[in-house]
C-alpha positions, -999 to +999 in steps of 0.1 A: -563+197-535-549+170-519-557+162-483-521+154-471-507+182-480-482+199-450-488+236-454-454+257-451-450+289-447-411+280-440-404+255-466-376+275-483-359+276-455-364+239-445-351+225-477-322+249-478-313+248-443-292+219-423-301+235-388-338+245-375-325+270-352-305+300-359-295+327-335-279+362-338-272+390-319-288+427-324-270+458-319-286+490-335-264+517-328-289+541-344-316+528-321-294+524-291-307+488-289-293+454-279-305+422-280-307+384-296-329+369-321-337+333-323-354+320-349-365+281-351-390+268-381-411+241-361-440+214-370-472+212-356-488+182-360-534+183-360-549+171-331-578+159-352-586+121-363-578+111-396-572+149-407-561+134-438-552+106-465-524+091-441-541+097-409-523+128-399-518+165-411-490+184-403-484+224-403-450+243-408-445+271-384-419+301-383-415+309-344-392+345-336-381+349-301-366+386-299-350+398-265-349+436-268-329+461-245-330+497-252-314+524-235-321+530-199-351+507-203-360+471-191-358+443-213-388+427-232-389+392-251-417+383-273-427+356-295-435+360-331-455+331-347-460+325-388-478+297-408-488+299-443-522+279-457-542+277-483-572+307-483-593+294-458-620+317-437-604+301-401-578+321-390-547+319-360-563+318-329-549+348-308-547+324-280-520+299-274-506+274-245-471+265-232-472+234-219-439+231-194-435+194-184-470+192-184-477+229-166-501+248-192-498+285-197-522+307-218-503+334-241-526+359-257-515+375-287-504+413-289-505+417-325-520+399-356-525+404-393-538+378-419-532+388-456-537+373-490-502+363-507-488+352-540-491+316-558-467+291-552-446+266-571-453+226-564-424+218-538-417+187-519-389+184-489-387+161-459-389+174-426-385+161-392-411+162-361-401+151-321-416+122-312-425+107-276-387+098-274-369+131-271-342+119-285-361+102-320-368+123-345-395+110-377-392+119-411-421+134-430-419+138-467-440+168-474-461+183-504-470+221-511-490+224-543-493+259-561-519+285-553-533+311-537-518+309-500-521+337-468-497+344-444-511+341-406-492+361-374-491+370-339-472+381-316-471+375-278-450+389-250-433+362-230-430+377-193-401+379-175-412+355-149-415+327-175-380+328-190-366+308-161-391+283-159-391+277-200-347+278-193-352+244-169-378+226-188-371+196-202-404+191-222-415+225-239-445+218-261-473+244-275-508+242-286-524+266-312-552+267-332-567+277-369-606+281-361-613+253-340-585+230-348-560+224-326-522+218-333-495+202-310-459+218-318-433+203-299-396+208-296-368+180-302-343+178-281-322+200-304-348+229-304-353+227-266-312+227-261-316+258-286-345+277-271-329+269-233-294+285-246-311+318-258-328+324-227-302+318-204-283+342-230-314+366-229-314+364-188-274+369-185-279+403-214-306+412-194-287+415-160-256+431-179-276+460-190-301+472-163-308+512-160-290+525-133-308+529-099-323+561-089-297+575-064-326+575-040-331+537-046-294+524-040-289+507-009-263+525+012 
């Protein structure tokens, strides 16, 4: 198997997608719950030395942020996180950082499962990864050979006393890790503009749909 290969659990959506962000709005009726979903499909780029043929290897990740309301209860955002490899006995690390112009924060993960999945086709697509310049962007042309892949997840809960400080970063980067490997994923300027726009979104729902204070509580 070749060494450069860039393994994508979003691929599909890469090659048959102009935008890497999406957003839409949630309202269950059923559930009596609001909310907005944001979905961005990101690349993580190995922190290890020559992790392969050209120097570099890159991972494709799926990243869900979900801002939930339900009836007469307080909000809650988490952060759904997906990559797709080859069978390999390292896992996602439950633990990740959010590095806010250069501030780190440790996320730990709610939720996991790692499961065996299906072969895939060969499937080439170019992608493009921030650089240093925020406003650059550089193209990777990418490989996926068929195979036996699995599908790695977690889940974190993003508190409430983060969503400002992510909403007036300029630099949002995280670190995660398969085993002992660590991967930089940072956001271009359009993903940041993207991720800053849901929150402020998520923040301004939020205050729109608080439960109504106990009559003992309101302020005369």
């Amino acid at each position: 198997m070749k060494q450069s290969i860039l393994l994508l659990w979003a691929v599909l959506f890469l090659s048959s997608c102009v935008s890497t962000s999406h957003m839409v709005e949630i309202n269950d009726p059923y559930k009596e719950t609001k909310g907005i979903k944001l979905m961005q499909n990101l690349i993580g780029k190995s922190a290890e030395k020559n992790a392969s043929i050209n120097g570099s290897r890159y991972y494709s990740f799926s990243f869900g942020y979900v801002l939930e309301i339900k009836k007469n209860e307080l909000a809650s955002l988490t952060l759904a996180i997906q990559t797709q490899t080859p069978i390999r006995t390292d896992e996602l690390d439950s633990v990740i950082f959010l590095n806010l112009d250069n501030e780190k924060i440790k996320l730990v993960s709610s939720d996991s499962s790692l499961k065996k999945i299906g072969k895939r086709p060969n499937t080439t697509t170019s992608v493009s990864i921030a650089t240093d310049d925020k406003k650059d962007e550089q193209i990777v042309i990418t490989t996926t050979e068929n195979g036996n892949y699995q599908l790695m997840y977690h889940q974190y809960t993003i508190p409430e006393n983060l969503w400002v400080s992510i909403a007036n970063t300029e630099d949002i980067q995280y670190r995660l890790y398969i085993g002992k490997e660590g991967i930089d994923v940072k956001l271009n300027l359009a993903q940041t503009t993207k991720l800053k726009e849901f929150l402020n979104n998520s923040m301004h729902l939020r205050n729109a749909n608080l439960p109504p204070t106990p009559e003992g509580l309101k302020k005369l």
